[in-house]
C-alpha positions as CSV (number, residue, x, y, z in Angstrom):
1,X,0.0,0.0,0.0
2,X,1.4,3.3,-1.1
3,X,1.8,5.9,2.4
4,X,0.5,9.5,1.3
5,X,2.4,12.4,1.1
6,X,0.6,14.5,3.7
7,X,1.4,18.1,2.5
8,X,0.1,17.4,-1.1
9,X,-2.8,15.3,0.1
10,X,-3.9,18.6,2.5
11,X,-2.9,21.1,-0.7
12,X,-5.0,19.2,-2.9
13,X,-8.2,18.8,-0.6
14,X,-8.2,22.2,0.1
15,X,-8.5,23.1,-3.7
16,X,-11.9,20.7,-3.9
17,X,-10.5,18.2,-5.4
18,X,-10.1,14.0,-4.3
19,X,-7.1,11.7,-4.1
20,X,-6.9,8.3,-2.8
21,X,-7.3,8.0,1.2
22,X,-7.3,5.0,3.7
23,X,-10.8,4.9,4.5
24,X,-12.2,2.6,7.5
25,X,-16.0,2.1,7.0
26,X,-18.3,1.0,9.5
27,X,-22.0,0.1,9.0
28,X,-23.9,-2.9,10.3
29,X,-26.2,-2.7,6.9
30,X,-24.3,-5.2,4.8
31,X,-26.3,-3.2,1.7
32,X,-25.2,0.0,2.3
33,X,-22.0,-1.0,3.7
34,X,-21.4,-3.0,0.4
35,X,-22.7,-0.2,-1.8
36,X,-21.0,2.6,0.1
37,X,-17.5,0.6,-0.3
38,X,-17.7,0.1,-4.0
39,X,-18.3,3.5,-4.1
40,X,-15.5,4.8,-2.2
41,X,-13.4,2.3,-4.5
42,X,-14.7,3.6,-7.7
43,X,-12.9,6.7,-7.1
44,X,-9.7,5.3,-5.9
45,X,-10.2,5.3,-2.0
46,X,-8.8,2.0,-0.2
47,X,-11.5,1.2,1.7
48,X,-11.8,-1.1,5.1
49,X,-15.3,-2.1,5.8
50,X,-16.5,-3.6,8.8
51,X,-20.2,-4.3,10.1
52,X,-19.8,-3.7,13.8
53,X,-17.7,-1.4,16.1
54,X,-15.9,-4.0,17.7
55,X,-14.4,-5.4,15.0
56,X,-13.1,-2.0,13.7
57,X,-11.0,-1.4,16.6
58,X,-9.4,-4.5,16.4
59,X,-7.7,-3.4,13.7
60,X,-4.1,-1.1,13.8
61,X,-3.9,-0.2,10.7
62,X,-3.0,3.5,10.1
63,X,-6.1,5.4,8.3
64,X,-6.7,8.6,6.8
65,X,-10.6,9.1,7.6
66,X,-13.1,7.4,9.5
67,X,-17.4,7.0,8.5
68,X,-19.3,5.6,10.8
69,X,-23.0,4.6,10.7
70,X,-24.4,6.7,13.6
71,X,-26.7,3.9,15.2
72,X,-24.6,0.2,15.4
73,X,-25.7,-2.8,16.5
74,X,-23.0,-3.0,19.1
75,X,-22.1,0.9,20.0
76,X,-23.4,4.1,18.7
77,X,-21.5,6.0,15.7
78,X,-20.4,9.0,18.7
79,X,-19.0,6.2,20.8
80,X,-16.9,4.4,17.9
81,X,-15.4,8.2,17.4
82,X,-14.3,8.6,20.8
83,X,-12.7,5.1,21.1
84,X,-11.1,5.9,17.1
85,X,-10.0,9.2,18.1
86,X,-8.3,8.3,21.2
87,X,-6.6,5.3,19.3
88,X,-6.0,7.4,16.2
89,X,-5.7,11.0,17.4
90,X,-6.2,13.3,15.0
91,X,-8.0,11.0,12.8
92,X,-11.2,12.8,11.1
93,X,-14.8,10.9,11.6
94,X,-18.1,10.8,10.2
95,X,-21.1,10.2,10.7
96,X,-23.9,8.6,8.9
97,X,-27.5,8.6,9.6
98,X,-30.7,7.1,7.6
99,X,-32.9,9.5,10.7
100,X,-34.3,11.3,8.0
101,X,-34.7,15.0,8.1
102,X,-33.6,15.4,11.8
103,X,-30.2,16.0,12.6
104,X,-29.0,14.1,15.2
105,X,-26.6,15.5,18.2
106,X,-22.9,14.9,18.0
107,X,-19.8,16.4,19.5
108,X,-17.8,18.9,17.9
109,X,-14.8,16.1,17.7
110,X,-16.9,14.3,15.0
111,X,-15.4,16.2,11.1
112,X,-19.1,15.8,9.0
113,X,-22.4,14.5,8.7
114,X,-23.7,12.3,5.5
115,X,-27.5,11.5,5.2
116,X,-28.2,8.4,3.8
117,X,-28.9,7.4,0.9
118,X,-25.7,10.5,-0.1
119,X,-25.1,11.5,-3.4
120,X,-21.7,11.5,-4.8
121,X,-21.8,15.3,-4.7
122,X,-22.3,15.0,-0.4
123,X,-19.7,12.2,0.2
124,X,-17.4,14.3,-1.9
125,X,-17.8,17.7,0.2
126,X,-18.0,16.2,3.0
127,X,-15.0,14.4,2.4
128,X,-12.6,17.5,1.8
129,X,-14.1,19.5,4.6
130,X,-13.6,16.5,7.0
131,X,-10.0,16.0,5.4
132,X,-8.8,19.3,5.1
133,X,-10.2,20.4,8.4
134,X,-8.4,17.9,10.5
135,X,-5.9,18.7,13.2
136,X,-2.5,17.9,12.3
């Protein structure tokens, strides 16, 4: 696997545009987890999918950014990013919600929110802004 340069990776988020990141993707809907991966694939991300929490943090792999499902089968999406960012500080997380129009309450540690189902256009701004906007 190829380590990014992080000063080109921040220079090119910032200017709106995408290249590949270390994803870790975490859903317990093997549909939208599924879908949401071959997404992130199509446009070069490596992606790490896992349906529950607990698995996820098994893992020490290094990542670049984190999306979460907000509501998990074995944690909540705001406790997986406290338990992520504490392993992985600095590491941006997101969260994802199918709770309709209502938006739900999350700490300011937590970099975006995507609605599901998201459009390309969403996961891609919200994406940069999580990216770019992370601590270094």
């Amino acid at each position: 696997m190829r380590m990014l340069d992080r000063p080109r990776v921040r220079e090119t988020y910032s200017a709106g545009r995408v290249l590949p990141l270390r994803v870790l993707l975490i859903d317990d809907d093997p549909l939208v987890l599924e879908s949401f991966a071959e997404l992130l694939r199509m446009y070069g991300h490596t992606v790490y999918a896992y349906r529950c929490g607990r698995a996820a943090l098994r893992e020490t792999r290094p990542y670049d950014l984190a999306i979460t499902d907000y509501q998990l089968a074995d944690a909540t999406g705001v406790e997986l990013a406290e338990r992520l960012t504490c392993e992985h500080p600095g590491l941006p997380v997101v969260l994802m919600t199918g709770w309709g129009t209502a938006t739900p309450i999350y700490p300011a540690t937590i970099a975006g929110l995507l609605r599901k189902p998201a459009d390309i256009q969403e996961i891609h701004q919200v994406l940069v802004r999580a990216y770019s906007n992370r601590p270094h």
